[in-house]
N, C-alpha and C positions, 0 to 999 in steps of 0.2 A: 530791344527788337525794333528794325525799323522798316516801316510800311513803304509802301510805295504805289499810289493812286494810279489805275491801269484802265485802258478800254479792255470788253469784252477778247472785242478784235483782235485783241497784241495777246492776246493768252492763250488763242483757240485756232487748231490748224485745220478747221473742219467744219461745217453747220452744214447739216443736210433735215430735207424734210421730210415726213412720213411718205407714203403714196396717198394717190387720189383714191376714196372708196371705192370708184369704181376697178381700180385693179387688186381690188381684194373682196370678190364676191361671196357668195355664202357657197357656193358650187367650188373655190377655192380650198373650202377644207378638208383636212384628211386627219384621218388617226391620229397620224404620228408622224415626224418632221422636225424642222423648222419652226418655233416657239412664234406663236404672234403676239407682241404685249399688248395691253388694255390698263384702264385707269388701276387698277385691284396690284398692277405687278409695281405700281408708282408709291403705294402707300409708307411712307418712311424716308430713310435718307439711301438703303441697298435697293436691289432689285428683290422683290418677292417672287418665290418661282413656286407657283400655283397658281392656276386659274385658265392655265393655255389652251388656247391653239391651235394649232399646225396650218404649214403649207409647206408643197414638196420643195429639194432643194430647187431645184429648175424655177419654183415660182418663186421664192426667193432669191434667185442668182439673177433673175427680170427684173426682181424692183432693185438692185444697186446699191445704191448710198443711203438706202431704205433699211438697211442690215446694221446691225448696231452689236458692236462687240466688245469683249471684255476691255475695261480701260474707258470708255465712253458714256458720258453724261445722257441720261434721257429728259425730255423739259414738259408736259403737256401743255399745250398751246391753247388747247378748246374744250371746254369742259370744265373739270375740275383743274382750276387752277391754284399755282404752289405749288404743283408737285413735281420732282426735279430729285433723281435719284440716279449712284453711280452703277457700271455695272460690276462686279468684284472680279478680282483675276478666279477665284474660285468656284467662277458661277457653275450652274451644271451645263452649259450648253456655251460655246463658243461663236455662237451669233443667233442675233434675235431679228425678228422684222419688228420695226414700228410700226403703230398706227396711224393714221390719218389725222389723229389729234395729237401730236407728239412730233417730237424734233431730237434731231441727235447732233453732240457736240462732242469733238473728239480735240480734248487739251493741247497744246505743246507743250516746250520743255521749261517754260516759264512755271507753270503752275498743275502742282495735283490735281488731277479729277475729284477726288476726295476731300480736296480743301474749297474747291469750286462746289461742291453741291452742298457742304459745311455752312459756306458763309451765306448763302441763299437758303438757307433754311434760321437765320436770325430775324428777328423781326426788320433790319434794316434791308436784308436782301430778299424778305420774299415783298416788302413796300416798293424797291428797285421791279423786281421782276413783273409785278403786278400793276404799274405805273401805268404801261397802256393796257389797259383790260377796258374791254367794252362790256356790258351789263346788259346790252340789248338783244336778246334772244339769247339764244347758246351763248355764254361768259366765255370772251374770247381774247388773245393779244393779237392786239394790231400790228402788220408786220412783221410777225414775231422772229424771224429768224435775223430780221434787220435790223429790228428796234434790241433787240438781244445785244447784240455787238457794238451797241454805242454804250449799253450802259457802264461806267465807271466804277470798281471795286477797289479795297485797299490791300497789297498782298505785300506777305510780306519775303524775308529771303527763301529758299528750298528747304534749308537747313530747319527754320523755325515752321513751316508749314509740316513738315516730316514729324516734329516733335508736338505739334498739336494735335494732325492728323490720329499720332499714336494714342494721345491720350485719350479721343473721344472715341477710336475703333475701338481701344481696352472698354468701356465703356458700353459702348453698341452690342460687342459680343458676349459681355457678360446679361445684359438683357435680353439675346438672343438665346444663351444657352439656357437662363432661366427659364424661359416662354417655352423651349423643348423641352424640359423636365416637366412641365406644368401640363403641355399636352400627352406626353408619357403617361405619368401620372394617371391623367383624368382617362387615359384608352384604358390602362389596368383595371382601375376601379368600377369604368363597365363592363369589363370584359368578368370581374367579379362576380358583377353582379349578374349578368345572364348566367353567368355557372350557377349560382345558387337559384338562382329565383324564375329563371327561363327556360332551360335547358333538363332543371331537377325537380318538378317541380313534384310536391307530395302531395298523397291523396288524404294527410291531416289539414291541408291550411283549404282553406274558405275562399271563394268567390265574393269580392264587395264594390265598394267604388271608391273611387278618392275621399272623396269627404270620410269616409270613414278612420284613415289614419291623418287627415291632413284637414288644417282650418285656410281656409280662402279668403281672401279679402280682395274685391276686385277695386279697382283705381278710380278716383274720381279728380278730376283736373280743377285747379284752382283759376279764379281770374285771372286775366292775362294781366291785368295789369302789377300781380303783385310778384312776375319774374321779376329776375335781373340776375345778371352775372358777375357781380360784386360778391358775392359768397356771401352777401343779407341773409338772414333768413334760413330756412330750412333746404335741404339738398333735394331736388327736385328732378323725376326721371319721368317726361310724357309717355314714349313707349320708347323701342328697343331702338333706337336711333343712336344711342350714347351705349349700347351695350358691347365690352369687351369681346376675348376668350372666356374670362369668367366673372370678370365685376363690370360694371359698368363705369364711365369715365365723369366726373362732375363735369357741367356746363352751367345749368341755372339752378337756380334758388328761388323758393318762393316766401313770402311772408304771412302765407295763410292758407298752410297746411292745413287739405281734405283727408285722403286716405294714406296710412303710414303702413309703409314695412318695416320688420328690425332687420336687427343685424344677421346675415346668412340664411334670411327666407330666400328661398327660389322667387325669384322673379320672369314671368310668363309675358311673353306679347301675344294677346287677346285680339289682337287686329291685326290686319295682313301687314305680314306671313306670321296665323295664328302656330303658335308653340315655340321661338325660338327664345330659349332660354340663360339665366346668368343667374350671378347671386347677389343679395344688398352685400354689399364689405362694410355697410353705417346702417343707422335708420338711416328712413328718405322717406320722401312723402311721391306717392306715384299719380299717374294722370290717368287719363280712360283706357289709353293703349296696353297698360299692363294689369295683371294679377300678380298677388304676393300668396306664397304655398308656404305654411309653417306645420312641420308635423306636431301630430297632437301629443305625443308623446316624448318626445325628444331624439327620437330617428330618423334625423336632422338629413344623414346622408343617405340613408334609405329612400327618406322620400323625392330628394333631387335625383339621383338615379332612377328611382318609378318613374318619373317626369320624364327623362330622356327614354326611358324605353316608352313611353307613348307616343313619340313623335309620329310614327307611321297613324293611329288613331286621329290625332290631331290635324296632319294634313288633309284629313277631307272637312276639313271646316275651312278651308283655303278658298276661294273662288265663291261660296255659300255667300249667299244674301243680295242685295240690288246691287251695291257698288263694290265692295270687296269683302274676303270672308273676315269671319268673326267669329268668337264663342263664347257664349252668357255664363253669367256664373253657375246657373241650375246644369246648364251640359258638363260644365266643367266639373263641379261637383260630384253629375253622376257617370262621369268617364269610367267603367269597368276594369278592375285592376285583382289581380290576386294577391293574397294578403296570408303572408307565412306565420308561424306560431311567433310569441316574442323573444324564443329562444333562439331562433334562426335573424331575427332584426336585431337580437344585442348581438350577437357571434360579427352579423355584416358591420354594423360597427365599429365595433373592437377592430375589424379589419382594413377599411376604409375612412372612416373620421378621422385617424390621422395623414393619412393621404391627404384630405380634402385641407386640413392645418394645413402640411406642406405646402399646400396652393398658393393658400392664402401668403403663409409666411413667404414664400417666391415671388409672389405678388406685391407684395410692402417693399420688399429691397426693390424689385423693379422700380417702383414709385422714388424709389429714393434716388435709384441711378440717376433716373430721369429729369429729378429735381434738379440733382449734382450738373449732368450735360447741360440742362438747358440753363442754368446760371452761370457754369464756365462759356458756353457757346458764342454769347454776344461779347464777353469780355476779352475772350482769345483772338476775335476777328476784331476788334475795335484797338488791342492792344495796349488796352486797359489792365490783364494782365499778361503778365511775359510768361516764356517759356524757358528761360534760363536756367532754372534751378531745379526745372522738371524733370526725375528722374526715373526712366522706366525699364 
């Protein structure tokens, strides 16, 4: 396969910029419309379609080149930068507005939009994209839409970008399809659980509190200085910063583990925003930000589900206290919860503990794909290895 070192420039028939914030006021939005993107639709290599929105078509037929549609690269300029994602021909919506922090690039016939947002997501192209970033206030690229176009990538013919392309999209979508059964999933299993324990509820089971099916451990932070992200040491979660869908994602390690959770306790953010929840998938040793929920019994998934139906409870511990909210372990303890006979918690298990498996098993292949992508990733753009004998 052979490469061939390119400007930006020579690959892209298009750079336009967000609008200026002031033509997209908060008086701008409406119900429904016209999609406005934000950092949340950037997360990954597709567009994420959740979190919009709106402005009518008229206010986006005024910002122009501000419209971004299928087939076109989105870049963030200001803010979170790195992130550089394409739009699919399949998206739901046939044009989007960008934001004032974002840029839109629209490929030629040189090169995939799909193989351009690929190799910018390798350690060598988000160093390329990152080059001028200033640090000074809002994390910003200088020039961006200028300095963009000088940088140099290695591409290689149509033929072998199509056959790379295929192999990481096979790839992406199986991790997507995963990630939808996993939210399936987890809507049935509450949607279970308010049938039995919300909606039915009997005049045999008892008024209690948490603590009474479930032991708590709240989090105590180890010194800073015994991080590091070398995978030293013990797996280490401050608060919900690192938390998935449903596991949390390793970052650091500590070498002098405070407070541990095992494997598949709930794990709580105890600091704002108190209650947003996940599960260990290891032990880990957690910090101030979280509590670890283990039931006392081994109604494991009883008690994560109690947990999600508390949310509403939990939010008013949001905005509580001097600087932001919070909830001690004695609140959380005596959180008020109903508490069904244990023939009705083994019945809910028999019926959901293996859902909650599934997750989990759903979860591990994810991890594996992702291993798989991100070790072919730099080798396929570097041309380390070919695509020759790839057959899909």
């Amino acid at each position: 396969m052979k490469f061939e070192t390119m400007k930006i420039a020579d690959l892209v028939s298009e750079i336009s910029m967000g609008p200026f914030g002031s033509n997209i006021k908060v008086e701008c939005f409406v119900e429904e419309g016209i999609p406005v993107l934000n950092g949340s639709n950037l997360d990954g290599f597709t567009l994420k379609e959740d979190s919009f929105r709106y402005v009518t078509e008229e206010k986006a037929d005024s910002l122009g080149k501000a419209n971004a549609h299928r087939g076109d690269v989105v870049i963030t300029h200001r803010g979170t930068l790195g992130q550089i994602v394409f739009i699919p021909q399949d998206s739901l919506h046939d044009r989007y507005v960008i934001s004032q922090s974002q840029f839109r690039v629209k490929c030629n016939e040189k090169i995939l939009p799909e193989y351009l947002v690929y190799y910018f997501h390798t350690r060598i192209g988000q160093h390329k994209l990152l080059s001028n970033a200033s640090q000074v206030g809002v994390p910003a690229l200088a020039r961006a839409s200028t300095t963009f176009q000088t940088i140099e990538i290695e591409v290689p013919d149509l033929e072998s970008q199509r056959k790379i392309v295929r192999l990481l999209e096979t790839i992406r979508q199986k991790v997507e399809v995963n990630n939808a059964i996993n939210e399936n999933l987890q809507e049935q299993a509450q949607a279970i659980y308010a049938k039995m324990f919300i909606q039915n509820i009997s005049d045999q089971w008892s008024g209690g509190v948490l603590s009474d099916v479930a032991d708590i451990t709240m989090g105590q932070s180890p010194k800073g200085d015994t991080y590091n992200e070398d995978g030293v040491g013990t797996v280490f979660f401050q608060g919900r910063g690192e938390f998935g869908f449903r596991f949390p994602t390793r970052r650091l390690f500590t070498t002098d583990p405070k407070r541990m959770a095992q494997s598949n306790d709930v794990l709580m953010s105890v600091r704002a925003p108190v209650g947003d929840l996940n599960v260990a998938y290891e032990p880990c040793c957690i910090g101030r930000g979280l509590g670890a929920i283990r039931s006392k019994d081994s109604h494991q998934s009883f008690v994560l589900y109690t947990v999600f139906s508390l949310r509403e409870k939990l939010d008013m511990f949001n905005g509580e206290g001097t600087v932001f909210g919070s909830i001690n372990r004695e609140a959380l303890n005596s959180m008020p919860i109903i508490i069904p006979t244990k023939e009705e918690m083994n019945r809910f298990e028999e019926i959901v503990a293996p859902m909650d498996a599934a997750i989990r098993n759903n979860y591990e292949e994810i991890c594996r794909l992702e291993t798989i992508r991100d070790s072919l990733l730099p080798r396929l753009m570097s041309g380390a290895l070919g695509v020759s004998d790839i057959d899909l």
